[in-house]
Backbone bond lengths (Angstrom), bond angles and torsions (degrees), N, CA, C in turn:
res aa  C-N    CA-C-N  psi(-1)  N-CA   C-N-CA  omega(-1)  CA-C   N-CA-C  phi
1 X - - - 1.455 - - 1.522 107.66 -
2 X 1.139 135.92 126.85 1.109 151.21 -142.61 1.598 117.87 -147.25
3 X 1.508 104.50 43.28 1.554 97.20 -177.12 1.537 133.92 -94.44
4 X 1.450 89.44 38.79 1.692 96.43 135.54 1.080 128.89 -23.47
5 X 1.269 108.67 -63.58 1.625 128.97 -136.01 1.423 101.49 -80.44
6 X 1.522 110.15 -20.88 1.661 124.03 171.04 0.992 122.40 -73.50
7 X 1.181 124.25 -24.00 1.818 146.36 -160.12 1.619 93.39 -104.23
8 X 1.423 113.43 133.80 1.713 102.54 163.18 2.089 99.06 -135.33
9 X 0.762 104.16 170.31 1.706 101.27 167.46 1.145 111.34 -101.11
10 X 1.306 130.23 153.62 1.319 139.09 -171.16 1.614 98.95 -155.29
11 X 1.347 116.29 144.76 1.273 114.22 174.94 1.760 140.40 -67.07
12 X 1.507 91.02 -5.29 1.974 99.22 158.87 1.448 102.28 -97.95
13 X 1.419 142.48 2.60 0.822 127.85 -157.67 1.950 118.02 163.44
14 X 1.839 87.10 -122.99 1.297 102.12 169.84 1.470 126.94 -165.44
15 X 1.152 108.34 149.23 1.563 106.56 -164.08 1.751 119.22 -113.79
16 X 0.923 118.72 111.93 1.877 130.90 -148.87 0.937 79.91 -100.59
17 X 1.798 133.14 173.06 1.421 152.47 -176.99 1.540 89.68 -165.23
18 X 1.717 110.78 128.93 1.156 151.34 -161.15 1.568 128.72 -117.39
19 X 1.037 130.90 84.67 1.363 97.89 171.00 1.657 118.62 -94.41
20 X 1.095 148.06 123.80 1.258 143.83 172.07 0.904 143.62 -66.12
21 X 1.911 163.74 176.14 0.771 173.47 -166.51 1.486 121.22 -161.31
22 X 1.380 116.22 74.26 1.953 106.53 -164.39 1.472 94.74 -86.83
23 X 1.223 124.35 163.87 1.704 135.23 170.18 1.119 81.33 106.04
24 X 1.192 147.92 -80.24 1.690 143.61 -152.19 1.091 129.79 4.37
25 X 1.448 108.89 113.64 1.984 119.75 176.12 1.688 96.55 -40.88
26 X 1.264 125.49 -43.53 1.201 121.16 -137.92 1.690 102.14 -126.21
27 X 1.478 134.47 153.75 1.554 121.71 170.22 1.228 95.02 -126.98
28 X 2.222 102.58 132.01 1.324 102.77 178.85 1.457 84.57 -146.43
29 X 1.550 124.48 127.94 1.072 147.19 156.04 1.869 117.38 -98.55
30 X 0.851 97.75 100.52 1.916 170.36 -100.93 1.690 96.11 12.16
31 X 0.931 118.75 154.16 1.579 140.71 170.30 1.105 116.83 -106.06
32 X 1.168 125.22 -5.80 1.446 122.38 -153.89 1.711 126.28 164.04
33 X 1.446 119.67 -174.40 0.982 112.76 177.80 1.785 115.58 -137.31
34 X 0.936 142.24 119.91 1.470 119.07 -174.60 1.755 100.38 -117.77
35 X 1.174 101.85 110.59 1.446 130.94 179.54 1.517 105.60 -65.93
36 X 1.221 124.49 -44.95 1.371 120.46 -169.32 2.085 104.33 -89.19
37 X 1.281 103.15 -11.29 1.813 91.82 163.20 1.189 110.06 -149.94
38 X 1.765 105.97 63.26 1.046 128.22 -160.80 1.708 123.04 -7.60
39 X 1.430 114.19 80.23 1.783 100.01 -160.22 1.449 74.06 -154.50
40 X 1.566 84.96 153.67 1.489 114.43 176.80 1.906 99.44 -68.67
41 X 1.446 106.80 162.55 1.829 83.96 158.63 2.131 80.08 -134.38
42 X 1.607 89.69 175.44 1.343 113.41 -163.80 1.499 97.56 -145.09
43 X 1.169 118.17 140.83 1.539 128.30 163.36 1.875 104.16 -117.05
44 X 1.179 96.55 132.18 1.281 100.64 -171.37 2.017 92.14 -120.61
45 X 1.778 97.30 178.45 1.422 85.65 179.22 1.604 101.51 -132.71
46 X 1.497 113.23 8.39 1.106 118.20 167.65 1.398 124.14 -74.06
47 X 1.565 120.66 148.46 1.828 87.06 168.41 1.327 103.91 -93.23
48 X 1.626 103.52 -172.48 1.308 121.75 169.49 1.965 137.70 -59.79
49 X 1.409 115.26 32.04 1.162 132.33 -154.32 1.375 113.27 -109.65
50 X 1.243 146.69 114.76 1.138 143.32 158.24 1.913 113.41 58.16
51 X 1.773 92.47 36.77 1.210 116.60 150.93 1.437 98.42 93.68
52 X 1.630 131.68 -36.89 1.497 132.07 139.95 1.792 99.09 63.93
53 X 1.374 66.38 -90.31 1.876 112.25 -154.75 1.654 92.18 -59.52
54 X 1.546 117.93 -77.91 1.434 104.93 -169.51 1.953 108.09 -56.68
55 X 1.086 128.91 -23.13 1.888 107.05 -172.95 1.438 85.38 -78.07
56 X 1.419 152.76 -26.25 0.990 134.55 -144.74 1.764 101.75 -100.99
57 X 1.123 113.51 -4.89 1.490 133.60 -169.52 1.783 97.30 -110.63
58 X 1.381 122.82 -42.49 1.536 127.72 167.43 1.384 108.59 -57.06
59 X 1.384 105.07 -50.84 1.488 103.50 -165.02 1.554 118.56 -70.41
60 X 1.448 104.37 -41.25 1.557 108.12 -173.15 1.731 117.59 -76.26
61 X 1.486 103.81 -1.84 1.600 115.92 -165.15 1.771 96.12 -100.81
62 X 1.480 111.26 -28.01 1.370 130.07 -157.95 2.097 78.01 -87.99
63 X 0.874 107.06 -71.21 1.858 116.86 -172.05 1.676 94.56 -37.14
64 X 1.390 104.26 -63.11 1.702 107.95 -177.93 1.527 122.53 -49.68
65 X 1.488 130.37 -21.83 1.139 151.59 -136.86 1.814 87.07 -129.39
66 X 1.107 118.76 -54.52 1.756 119.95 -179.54 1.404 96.35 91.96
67 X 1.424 126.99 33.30 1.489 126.04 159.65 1.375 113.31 -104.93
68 X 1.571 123.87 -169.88 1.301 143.49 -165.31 1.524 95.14 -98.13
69 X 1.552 112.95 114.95 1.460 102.88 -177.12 1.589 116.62 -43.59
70 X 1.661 121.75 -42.99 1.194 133.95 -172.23 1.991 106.95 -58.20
71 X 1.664 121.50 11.92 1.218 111.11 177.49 1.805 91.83 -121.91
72 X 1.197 137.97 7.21 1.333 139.90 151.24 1.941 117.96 -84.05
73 X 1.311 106.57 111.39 1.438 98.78 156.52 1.147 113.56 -149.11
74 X 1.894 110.70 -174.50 1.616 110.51 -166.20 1.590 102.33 -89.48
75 X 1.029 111.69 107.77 1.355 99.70 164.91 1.938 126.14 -53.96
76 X 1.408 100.21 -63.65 2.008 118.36 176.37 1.481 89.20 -116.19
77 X 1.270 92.16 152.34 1.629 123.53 166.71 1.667 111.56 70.57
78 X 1.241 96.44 43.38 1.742 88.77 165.81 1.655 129.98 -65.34
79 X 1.823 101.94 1.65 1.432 101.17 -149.75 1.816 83.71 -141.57
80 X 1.571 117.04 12.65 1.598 127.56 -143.21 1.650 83.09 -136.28
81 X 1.630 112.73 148.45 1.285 109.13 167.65 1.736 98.77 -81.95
82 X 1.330 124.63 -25.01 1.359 118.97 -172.71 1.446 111.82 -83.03
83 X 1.156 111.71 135.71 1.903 94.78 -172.42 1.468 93.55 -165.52
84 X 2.083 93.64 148.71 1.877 94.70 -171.26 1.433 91.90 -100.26
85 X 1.073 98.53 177.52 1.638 99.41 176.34 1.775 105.52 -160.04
86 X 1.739 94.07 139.54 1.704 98.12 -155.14 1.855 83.07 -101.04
87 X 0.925 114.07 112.28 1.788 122.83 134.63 1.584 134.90 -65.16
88 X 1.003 112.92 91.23 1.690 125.42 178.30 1.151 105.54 -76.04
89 X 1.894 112.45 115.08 1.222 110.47 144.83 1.766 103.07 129.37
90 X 1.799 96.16 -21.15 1.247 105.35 -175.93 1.351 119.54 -108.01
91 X 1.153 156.40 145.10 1.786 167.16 -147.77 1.345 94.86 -110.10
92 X 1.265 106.80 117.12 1.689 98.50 163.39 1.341 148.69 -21.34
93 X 1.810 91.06 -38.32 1.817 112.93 -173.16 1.771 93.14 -66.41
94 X 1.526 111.91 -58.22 1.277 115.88 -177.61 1.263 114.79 -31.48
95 X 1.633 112.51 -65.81 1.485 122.81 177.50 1.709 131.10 -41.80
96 X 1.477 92.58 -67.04 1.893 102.53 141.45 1.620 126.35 -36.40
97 X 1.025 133.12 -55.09 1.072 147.25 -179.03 1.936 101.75 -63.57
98 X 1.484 100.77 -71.12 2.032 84.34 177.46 1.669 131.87 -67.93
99 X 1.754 106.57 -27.64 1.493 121.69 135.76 1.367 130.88 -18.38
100 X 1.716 120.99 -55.95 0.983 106.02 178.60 1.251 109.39 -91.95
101 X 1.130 141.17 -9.93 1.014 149.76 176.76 1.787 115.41 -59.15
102 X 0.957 106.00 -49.67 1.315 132.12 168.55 1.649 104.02 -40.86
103 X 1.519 97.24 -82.84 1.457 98.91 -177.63 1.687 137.87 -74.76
104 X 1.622 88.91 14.94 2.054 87.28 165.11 1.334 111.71 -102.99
């Protein structure tokens, strides 16, 4: 599993790629890995309603990360299960680094 390929650098930071799951029995910030569109996936348990789903996907990535939720947001796909998301403040390696951590 190789999720690099999810993580990119960007100059505030870093930019994660998501695919989601809103309704979810279960909440897992990252769940997984999807190799073939290179994106993290996430099960969330919010639905998709009046944005719900993405603070609840900011917030739990921001908690996982040990930042200020207010330095996670959606950049694309607020309205998309696929969605990037810019982290301010954090280095990719970092991101990678508590990411994998997450998922063993």
């Amino acid at each position: 599993m190789d999720i690099c390929q999810a993580v990119k650098p960007h100059p505030r930071g870093c930019v994660i790629c998501f695919e989601v799951v809103p309704g979810s029995s279960r909440l897992a910030v990252p769940s997984g890995f999807n190799p073939w569109r290179s994106a993290l996936q996430a099960h969330l348990t919010e639905e998709p309603s009046r944005g719900r789903a993405n603070r609840q996907l900011t917030e739990e990535l921001a908690g996982l990360l040990g930042i200020p939720g207010q330095k996670v947001e959606v950049m694309s796909g607020q309205k998309s299960a696929r969605k990037l998301l810019l982290v301010r403040g954090i280095s990719r390696d970092e991101a990678v680094c508590a990411l994998e951590k997450k998922l063993r």
